[in-house]
C-alpha positions as CSV (number, residue, x, y, z in Angstrom):
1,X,175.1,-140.6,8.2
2,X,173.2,-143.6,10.1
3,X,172.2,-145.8,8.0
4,X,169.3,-147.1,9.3
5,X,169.3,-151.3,8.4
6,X,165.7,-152.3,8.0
7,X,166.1,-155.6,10.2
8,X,167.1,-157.3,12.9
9,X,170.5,-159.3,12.3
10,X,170.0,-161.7,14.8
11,X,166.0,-162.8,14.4
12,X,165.4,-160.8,10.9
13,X,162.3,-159.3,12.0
14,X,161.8,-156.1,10.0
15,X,162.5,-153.1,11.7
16,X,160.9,-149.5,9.8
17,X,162.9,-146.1,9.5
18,X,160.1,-145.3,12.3
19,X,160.4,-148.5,14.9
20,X,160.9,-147.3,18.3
21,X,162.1,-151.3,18.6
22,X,165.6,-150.9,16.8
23,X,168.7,-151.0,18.8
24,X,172.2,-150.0,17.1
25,X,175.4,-150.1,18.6
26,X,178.0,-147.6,17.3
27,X,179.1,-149.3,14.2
28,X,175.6,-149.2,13.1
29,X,174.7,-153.0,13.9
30,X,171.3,-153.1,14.1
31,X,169.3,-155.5,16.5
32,X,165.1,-155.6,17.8
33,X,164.0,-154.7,21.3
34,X,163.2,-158.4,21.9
35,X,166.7,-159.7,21.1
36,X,168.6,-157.0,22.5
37,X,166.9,-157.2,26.1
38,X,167.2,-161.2,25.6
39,X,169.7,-163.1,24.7
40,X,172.1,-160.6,23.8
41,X,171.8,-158.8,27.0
42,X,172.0,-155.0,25.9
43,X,175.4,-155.9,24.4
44,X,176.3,-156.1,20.4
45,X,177.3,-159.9,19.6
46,X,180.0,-158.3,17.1
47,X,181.6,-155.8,18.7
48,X,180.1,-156.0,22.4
49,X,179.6,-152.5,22.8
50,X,176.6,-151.2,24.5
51,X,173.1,-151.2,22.1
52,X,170.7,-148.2,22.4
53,X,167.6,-146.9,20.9
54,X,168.2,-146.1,17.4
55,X,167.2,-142.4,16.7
56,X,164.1,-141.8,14.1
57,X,164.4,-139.8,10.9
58,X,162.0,-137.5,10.5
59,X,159.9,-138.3,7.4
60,X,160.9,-134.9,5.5
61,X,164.3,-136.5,6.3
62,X,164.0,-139.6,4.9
63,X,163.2,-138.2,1.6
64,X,166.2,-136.9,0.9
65,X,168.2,-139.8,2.9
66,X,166.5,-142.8,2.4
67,X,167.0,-145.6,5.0
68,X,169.1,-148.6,3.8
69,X,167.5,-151.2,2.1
70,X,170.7,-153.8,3.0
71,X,170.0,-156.7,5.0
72,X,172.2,-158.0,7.6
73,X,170.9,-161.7,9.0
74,X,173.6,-163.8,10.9
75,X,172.2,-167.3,9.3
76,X,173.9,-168.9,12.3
77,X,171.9,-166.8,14.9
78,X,172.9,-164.7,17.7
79,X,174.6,-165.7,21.0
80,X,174.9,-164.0,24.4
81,X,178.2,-161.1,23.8
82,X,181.2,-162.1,25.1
């Protein structure tokens, strides 16, 4: 099940269960609008796969599978994917 992180790793900004702004790559890493079309150039700094909206939970949903309350902040900041 997604896990929906509640921030940006690479600027922190929070990022809702319901932000159309979240971008995920497919190990989950999680990453805003801003940075994603920025400096990371729609790729994930980690892994470098591809980053793409991040689906929203309906509501009734969340209830029963809460959204992660785990942050992940790279203290060192994001750089362009390799």
């Amino acid at each position: 099940m997604l896990q929906i992180r509640p921030n940006c790793e690479c600027c922190n900004v929070d990022l809702p269960p319901d932000s159309a702004l979240a971008r995920i790559c497919s190990f989950e890493c999680t990453f805003c609008a801003t940075c994603t079309e920025g400096i990371l150039e729609g790729k994930c700094p980690n892994c470098g796969g591809e980053l793409v909206r991040r689906p929203i939970r309906p509501v009734a949903a969340l209830e029963k599978n809460p959204a992660s309350t785990e942050r992940v902040f790279k203290s060192t900041g994001c750089t362009r994917a390799a």
